[in-house]
C-alpha positions, 0 to 999 in steps of 0.5 A, spaced: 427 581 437 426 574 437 423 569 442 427 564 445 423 557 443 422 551 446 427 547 443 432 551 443 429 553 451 430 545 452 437 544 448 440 550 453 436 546 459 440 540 457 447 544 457 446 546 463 445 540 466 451 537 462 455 541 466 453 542 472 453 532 472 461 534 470 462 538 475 459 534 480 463 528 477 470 531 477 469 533 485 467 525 486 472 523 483 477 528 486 474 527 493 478 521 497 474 518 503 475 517 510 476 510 511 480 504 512 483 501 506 478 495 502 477 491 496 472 488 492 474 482 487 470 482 482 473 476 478 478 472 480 485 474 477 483 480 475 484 486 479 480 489 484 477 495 485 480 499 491 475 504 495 479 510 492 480 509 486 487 511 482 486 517 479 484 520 485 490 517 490 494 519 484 494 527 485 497 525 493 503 520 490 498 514 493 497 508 490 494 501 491 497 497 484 501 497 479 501 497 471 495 491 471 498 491 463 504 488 466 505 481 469 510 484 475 508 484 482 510 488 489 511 484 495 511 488 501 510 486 509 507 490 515 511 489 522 509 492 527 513 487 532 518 481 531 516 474 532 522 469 529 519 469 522 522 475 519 530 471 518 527 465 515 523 470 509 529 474 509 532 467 507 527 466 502 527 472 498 534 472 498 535 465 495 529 467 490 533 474 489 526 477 490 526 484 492 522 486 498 519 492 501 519 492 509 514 497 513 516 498 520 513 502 526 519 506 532 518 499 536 521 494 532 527 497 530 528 500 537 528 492 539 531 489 532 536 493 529 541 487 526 535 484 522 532 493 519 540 492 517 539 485 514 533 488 511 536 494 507 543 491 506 540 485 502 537 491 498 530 491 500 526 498 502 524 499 509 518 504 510 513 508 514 509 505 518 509 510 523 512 512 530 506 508 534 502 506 529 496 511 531 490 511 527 493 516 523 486 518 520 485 522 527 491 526 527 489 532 523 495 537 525 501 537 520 506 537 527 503 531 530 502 527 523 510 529 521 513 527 528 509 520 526 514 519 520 520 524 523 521 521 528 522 513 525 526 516 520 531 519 524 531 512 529 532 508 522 538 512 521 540 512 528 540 504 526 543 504 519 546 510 518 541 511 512 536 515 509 529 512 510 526 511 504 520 516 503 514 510 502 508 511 507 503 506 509 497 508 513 497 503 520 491 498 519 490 502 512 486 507 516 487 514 512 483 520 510 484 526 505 488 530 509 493 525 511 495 523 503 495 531 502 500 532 508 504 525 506 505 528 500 507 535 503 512 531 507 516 527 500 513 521 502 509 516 497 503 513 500 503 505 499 496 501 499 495 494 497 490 490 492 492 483 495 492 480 502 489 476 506 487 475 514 494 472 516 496 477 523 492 472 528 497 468 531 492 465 534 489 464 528 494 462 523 492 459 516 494 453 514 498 452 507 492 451 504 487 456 505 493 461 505 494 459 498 486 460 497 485 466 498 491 469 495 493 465 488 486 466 486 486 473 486 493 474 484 494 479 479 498 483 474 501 489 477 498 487 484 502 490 491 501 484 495 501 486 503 503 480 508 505 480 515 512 478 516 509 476 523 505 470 520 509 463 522 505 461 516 507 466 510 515 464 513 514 457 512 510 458 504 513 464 501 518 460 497 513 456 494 508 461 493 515 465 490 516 459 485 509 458 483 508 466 481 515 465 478 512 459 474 506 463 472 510 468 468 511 474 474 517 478 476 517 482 482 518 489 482 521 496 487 516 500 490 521 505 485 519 502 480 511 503 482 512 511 482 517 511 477 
């Protein structure tokens, strides 16, 4: 019986390690942390890198970008309370026949029903943003997370006599594992974002020209851009911000179109 030699001795070493480094590279890349939602820009117009990435929120009908292939954006906002803003950008998108994606929380609609109505009949999406805006990270129960959505889709069809779309967006972005699984379980499409800015502060409001700093620069083809439509200053610039992203190419697209 011949013997094993070295060569073919290190030649099977390798292929043992090959295997074990693939293993261990497909359970990384399945593997989504507990974490709330970041981005890091690395060059300007170009899209950023999430902290999952898109294969791994794909197997949980998530996702944080669209096609970057493609000069189409995702305008989304985040409400979790009324403060005057909302009509004027509800007038905007209406004269620029842009449509939009509204996530709120239980309060909000409880304390604005005409403009939820005004959003879903001038053909924008409402969304999930939770019952209380917990940190949903820290309900790991399935009972306790599905009473989160359900009970804002049933107060969104007490309003609009709707069904509530089944788009999910984690309040402050703060999300784990479990969460995306049991979203998807419940029908639901977690949406993240790859453009924002720091623009929730009422204190502390930008003004046109840092707003249009921070986000021209990094706009990017297939972004989904996150604004807060409590922001006075997103009301007063989205219609020029609207005509210069009409300008440089880009349409807009549905969070329909972004699983589609």
């Amino acid at each position: 019986m011949m013997g094993i030699g070295k060569r073919d001795t290190a030649i099977f070493l390798a292929a043992i390690a090959l295997t074990v480094l693939g293993v261990v590279r497909v359970f990384y890349e399945s593997v989504v942390p507990t974490a709330a939602w970041g981005l890091s820009f690395r060059q300007e117009g170009t899209a950023p890198v999430g902290n999952a990435g898109t294969e791994q929120l794909r197997q949980y009908d998530a996702a944080y970008i669209g096609d970057t292939r493609e000069k189409v954006l995702y305008l989304t906002f985040d409400a979790g309370y009324e403060n005057g803003s909302t009509e004027k950008i509800l007038d905007t998108l209406k004269a620029h026949k842009v449509p939009a994606a509204f996530f709120l929380v239980g309060s909000y609609i409880e304390r604005n029903r005409d403009l939820v109505r005004r959003m879903v009949e001038d053909g924008h999406i409402v969304g999930n943003h939770t019952m209380h805006h917990y940190d949903m990270s820290k309900l790991s129960d399935k009972e306790t997370f599905s009473k989160e959505l359900t009970d804002l889709e049933a107060l969104f069809k007490e309003t609009t006599g709707k069904d509530l779309p089944k788009f999910y967006r984690p309040p402050q972005g703060i999300y784990s594992q479990e969460n995306l699984k049991m979203a998807k379980e419940l029908g639901y499409k977690t949406v993240f974002w790859s453009l924002a800015y720091v623009d929730w502060k009422n204190d502390q409001q930008p003004t046109k020209e840092q707003a249009f700093q921070k986000l021209l620069p990094r706009t990017h083809p297939g972004a989904v851009i996150l604004l807060h439509s409590t922001s006075q200053t997103n009301a007063e610039i989205l219609g020029d911000l609207l005509t210069h992203w009409e300008q440089e190419g880009y349409r807009f697209g549905t969070l329909d179109e972004l699983f589609g």
